[in-house]
C-alpha positions, 0 to 999 in steps of 0.5 A, a space after each residue: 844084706 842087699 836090702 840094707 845097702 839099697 836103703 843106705 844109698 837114699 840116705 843123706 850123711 846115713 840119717 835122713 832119706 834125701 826124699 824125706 828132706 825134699 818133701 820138707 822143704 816144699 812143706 816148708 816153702 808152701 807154709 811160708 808162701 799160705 802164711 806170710 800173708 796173714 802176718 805182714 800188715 797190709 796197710 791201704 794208703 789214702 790219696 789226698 786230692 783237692 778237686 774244683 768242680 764246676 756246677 752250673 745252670 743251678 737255680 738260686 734256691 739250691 745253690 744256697 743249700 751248697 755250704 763249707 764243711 758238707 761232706 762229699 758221698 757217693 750212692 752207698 753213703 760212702 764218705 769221700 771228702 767235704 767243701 773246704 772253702 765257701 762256694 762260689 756263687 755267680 751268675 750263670 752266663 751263656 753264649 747267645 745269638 743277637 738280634 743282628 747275628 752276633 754270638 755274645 756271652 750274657 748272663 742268665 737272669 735265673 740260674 746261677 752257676 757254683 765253684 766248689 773246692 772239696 778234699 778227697 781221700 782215697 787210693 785212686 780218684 774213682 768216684 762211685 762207678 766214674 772217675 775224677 778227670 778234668 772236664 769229664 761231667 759227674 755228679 756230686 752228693 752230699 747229704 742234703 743234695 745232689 747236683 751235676 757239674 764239671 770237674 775243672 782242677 784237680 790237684 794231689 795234696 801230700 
C-alpha cells in the first residue's frame, strides 16, 4: 500500500508520470531543433553589382580580344558576370619627366589602356580568394583572356 502511494505522488492528474512528461518535451524540442532545418527552405540571394574596371598598359593585340557579352570567371571556371557595354579602348598615358625637368602627362605609343563595365552576381563582391574594392588591383578572366587592372566604380544594382 506504501509502494502504491509513492508512485501516486509522481503522477500528473494520476496518469503520467511528471518525469515521463519532461523527457517528452525535451524529445519533442531536440526533434523540432534537428528537423526544422531540413524543411525550411533556405534560399541564397544573389547581389547584382555593376563594377568598372581599369586595365592598363595592354598592348593592342590583346586589347581587341576584350569584347561585349565575354563572360567574367574566376580560376575554377566559376561564372560570375559578363561585359555589358563595348570596352573602351584609348591610349595609355603616363606621367614623364622632360628634358627641362617638368612632369607631364604623355601618351604611350604602344600600349593602350581598356574601361570595361561587367555585371556581377553573388552574395558578397568576393572574386576568387580577392575581393572587389575600389582602387584595389585584381585580375580579371574570361574565357579567352586574363588581364590585371583596377577596379574604379562599383555600383549595387537592385
Amino acid at each position: 500500500m506504501e509502494r502504491n502511494n509513492k508512485l501516486i505522488k509522481f503522477k500528473l492528474f494520476g496518469l503520467f508520470n511528471i518525469f515521463d512528461i519532461l523527457v517528452f518535451i525535451l524529445i519533442l524540442v531536440v526533434g523540432f531543433y534537428f528537423l526544422k532545418p531540413m524543411f525550411s527552405k533556405n534560399e541564397v540571394v544573389l547581389n547584382n553589382y555593376l563594377i568598372t574596371m581599369k586595365l592598363t598598359e595592354i598592348s593592342p593585340e590583346i586589347a581587341k580580344a576584350v569584347k561585349k557579352g565575354d563572360r567574367i570567371i574566376d580560376k575554377s571556371g566559376r561564372y560570375f558576370g559578363s561585359i555589358i557595354e563595348e570596352p573602351k579602348i584609348e591610349p595609355s598615358k603616363k606621367w614623364v619627366e622632360t628634358s627641362d625637368g617638368r612632369v607631364v602627362i604623355a601618351e604611350e605609343p604602344v600600349l593602350v589602356d581598356i574601361t570595361a563595365k561587367f555585371t556581377f552576381k553573388s552574395r558578397n563582391l568576393k572574386y576568387g580568394k580577392d575581393y572587389f574594392k575600389i582602387g584595389g588591383i585584381l585580375t580579371l578572366e574570361s574565357d579567352y583572356w586574363t588581364m590585371e587592372g583596377v577596379v574604379i566604380d562599383i555600383e549595387r544594382k537592385d
